[in-house]
C-alpha positions in Angstrom: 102.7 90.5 131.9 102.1 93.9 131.3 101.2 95.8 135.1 98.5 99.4 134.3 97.8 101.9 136.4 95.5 105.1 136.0 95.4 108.2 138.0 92.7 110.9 137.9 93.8 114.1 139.9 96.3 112.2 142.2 94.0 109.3 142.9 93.6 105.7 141.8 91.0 104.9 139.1 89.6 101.7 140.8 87.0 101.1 138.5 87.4 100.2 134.5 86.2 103.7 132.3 85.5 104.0 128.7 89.3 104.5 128.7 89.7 104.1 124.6 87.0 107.1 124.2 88.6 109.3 126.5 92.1 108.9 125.3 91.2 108.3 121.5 87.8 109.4 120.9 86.9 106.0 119.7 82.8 106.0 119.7 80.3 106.6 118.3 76.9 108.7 119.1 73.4 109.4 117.1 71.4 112.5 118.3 67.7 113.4 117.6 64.7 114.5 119.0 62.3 112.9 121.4 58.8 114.1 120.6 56.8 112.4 122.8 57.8 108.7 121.2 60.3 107.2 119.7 61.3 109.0 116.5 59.8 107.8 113.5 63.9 107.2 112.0 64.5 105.1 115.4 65.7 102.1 113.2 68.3 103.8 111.0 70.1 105.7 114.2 70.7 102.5 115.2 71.5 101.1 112.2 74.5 103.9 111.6 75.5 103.3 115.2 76.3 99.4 114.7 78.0 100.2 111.0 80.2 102.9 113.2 81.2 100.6 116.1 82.2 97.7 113.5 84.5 100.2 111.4 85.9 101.2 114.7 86.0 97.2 116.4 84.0 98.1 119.1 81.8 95.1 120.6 78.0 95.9 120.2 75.9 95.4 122.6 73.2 95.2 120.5 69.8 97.5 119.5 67.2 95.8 121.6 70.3 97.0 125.0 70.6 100.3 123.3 66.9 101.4 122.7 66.4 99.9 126.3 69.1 102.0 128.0 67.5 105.0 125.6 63.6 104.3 127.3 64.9 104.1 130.7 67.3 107.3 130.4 64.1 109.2 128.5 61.5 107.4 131.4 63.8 108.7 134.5 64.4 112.1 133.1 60.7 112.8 132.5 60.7 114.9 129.8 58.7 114.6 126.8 60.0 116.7 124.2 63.9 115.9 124.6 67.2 116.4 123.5 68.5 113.1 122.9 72.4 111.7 122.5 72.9 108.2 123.0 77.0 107.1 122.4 78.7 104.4 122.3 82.2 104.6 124.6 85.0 101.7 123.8 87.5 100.5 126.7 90.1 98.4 126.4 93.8 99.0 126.4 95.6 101.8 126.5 97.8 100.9 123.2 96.4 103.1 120.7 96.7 100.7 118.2 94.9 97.7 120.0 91.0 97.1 119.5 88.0 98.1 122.3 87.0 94.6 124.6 83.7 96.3 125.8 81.4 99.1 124.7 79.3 101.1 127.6 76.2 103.3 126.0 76.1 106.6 127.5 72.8 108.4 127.2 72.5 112.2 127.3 68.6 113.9 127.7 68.1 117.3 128.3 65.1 120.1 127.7 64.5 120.5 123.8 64.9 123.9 122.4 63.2 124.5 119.3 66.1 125.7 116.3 65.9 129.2 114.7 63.8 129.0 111.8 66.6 130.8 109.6 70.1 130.7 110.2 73.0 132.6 109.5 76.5 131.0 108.3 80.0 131.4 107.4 82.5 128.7 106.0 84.9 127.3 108.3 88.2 128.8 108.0 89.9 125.4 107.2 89.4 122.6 104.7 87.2 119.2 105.1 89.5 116.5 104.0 86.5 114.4 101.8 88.6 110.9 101.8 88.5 110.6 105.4 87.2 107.4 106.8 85.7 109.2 109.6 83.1 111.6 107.8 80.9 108.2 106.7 80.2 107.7 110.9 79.2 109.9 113.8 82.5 109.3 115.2 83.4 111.1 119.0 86.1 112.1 117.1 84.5 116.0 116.6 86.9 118.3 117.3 87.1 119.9 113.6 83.2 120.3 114.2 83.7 122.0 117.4 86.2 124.4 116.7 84.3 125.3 113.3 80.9 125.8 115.0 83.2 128.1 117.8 84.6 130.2 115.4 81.2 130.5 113.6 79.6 131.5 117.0 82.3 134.2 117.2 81.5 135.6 114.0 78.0 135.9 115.5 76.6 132.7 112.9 74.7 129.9 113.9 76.6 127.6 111.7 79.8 126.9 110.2 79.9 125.0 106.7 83.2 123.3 105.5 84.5 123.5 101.7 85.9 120.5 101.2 90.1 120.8 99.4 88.7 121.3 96.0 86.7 123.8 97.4 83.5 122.4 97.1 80.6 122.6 99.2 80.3 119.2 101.9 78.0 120.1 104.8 78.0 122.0 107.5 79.1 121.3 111.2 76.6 119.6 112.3 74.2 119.7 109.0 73.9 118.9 105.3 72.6 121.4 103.1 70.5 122.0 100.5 69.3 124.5 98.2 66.4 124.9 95.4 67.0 127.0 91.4 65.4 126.2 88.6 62.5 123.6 90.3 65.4 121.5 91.1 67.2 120.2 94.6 70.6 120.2 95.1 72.8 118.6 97.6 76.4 117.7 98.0 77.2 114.4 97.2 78.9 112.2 99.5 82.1 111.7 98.2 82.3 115.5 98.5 83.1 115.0 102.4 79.9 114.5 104.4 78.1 112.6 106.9 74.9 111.6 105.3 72.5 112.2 107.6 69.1 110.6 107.9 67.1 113.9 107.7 69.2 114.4 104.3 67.8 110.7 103.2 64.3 111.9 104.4 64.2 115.1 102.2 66.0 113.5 99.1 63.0 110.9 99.4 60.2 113.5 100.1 61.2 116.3 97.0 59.7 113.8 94.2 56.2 113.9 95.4 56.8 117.7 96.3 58.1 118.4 92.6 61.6 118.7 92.8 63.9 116.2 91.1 67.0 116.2 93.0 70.6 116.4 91.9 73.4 114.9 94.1 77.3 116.6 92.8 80.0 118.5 93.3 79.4 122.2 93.4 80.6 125.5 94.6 79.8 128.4 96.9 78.2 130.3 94.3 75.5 127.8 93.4 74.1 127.9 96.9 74.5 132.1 96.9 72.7 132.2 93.4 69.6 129.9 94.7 65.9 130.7 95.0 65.9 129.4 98.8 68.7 127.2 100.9 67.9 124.7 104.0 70.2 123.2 106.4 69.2 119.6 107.9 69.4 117.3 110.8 67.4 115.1 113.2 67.3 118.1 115.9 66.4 120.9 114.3 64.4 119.1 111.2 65.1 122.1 109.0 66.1 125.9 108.9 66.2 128.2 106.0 69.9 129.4 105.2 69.2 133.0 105.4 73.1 134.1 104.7 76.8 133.0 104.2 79.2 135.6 105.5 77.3 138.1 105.0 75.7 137.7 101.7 72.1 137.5 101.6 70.3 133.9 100.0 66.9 134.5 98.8 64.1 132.5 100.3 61.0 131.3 98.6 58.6 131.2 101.8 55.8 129.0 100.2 58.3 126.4 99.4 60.6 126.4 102.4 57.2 126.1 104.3 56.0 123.2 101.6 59.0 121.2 102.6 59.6 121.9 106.1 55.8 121.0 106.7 56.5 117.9 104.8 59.3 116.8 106.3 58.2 117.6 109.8 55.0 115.2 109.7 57.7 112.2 108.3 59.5 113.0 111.8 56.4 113.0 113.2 56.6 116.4 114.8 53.8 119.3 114.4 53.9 120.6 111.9 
């Protein structure tokens, strides 16, 4: 029989903890905004989280548990226009290699802050790897996101975006991107290295009835720096215009970055 003991500063963990996420990062987590009721994508968070935990063999405790811990977390704090980061933490053995026995749901609310409306970028000084199982899943696992999104702050940017090791584009730290030429919408494709995010699957579904066609591939820096107007996406910040990449100015159509941000706020169900 195999005897465990845990310590935490000198004392004696007592209590079972979400030991596999602390030591491995194994989890999983969904942010978005809470504008007042349940975001219009509720459904499809939820969705990605369960698809996560089974990839990762962590017991789910199902949505109806989830969306209630998420009511009660938004109902205590008060707010109504919230940051919202629900995750799922794994605990189990301390053997890497074994699998999670239980899954606790963490909730994290705080004040929103309304994004920038245009951002400044630079590309993160090391590769994505795009056939890593992890970019498919919101995975804990985020250090590569935090230390770009550091060293884009330190460059005074608001974002970092990752080349991928063919050196094409695959998203940004915690975005995908897009940009319009030519009446058409471009976006990396997934195989390029990216999390496809549900704002992503919002605005590809949106540009039709806007006018743009839309063209998933593999493409370079230079297509996005040659564009008529860029956008970065996710479910906190809906979308901002990509005003420059280290330095070098993107051109920015107002009327249509305003056509398809208004659009795609009212599908979130924000103001507009």
């Amino acid at each position: 029989m195999v005897v465990e003991f845990l310590f935490l500063d000198g004392n004696p963990l007592l209590e079972k903890i979400p030991l596999r996420s602390l030591l491995y990062a194994e989890g999983v987590f969904e942010t978005f905004r809470w504008n007042g009721s349940s975001p219009a994508f509720l459904e499809r968070h939820l969705a990605r989280m369960k698809q996560g935990s089974e990839f990762l063999s962590i017991p789910f405790p199902g949505e109806e548990n989830v969306k209630n811990a998420l009511e009660d977390a938004i109902r205590r704090s008060n707010l109504t226009d919230a940051y919202v980061k629900i995750c799922l933490l794994s605990s189990g053995s301390a053997r890497f290699y074994e699998e999670a026995v239980k899954s606790h749901v963490l909730a994290v609310v705080r004040s929103y802050e309304p994004s920038k409306e245009h951002m400044r970028a630079n590309i993160a000084s090391f590769k994505r790897n795009s056939s890593s199982p992890l970019l498919r899943m919101k995975s804990l696992n985020y250090l590569e996101n935090v230390l770009a999104r550091r060293e884009a702050g330190n460059r005074g940017c608001d974002e970092a975006i990752f080349l991928n090791e063919r050196g094409e584009i695959a998203e940004g730290s915690s975005t995908n991107i897009f940009w319009v030429k030519g009446g058409m919408l471009y976006t990396p494709a997934v195989d390029c290295g990216l999390l496809p995010g549900i704002t992503r699957e919002v605005l590809i579904s949106l540009a039709p009835g806007l006018g743009l066609e839309v063209e998933e591939g593999r493409f370079g820096l230079d297509e996005v720096l040659s564009s008529d107007a860029a956008f970065l996406t996710n479910s906190l910040i809906g979308m901002s215009a990509l005003s420059d990449v280290d330095g070098t100015k993107i051109a920015l159509e107002a009327k249509l970055f305003t056509r398809l941000r208004t659009a795609l706020f009212q599908k979130l169900g924000w103001a507009p």
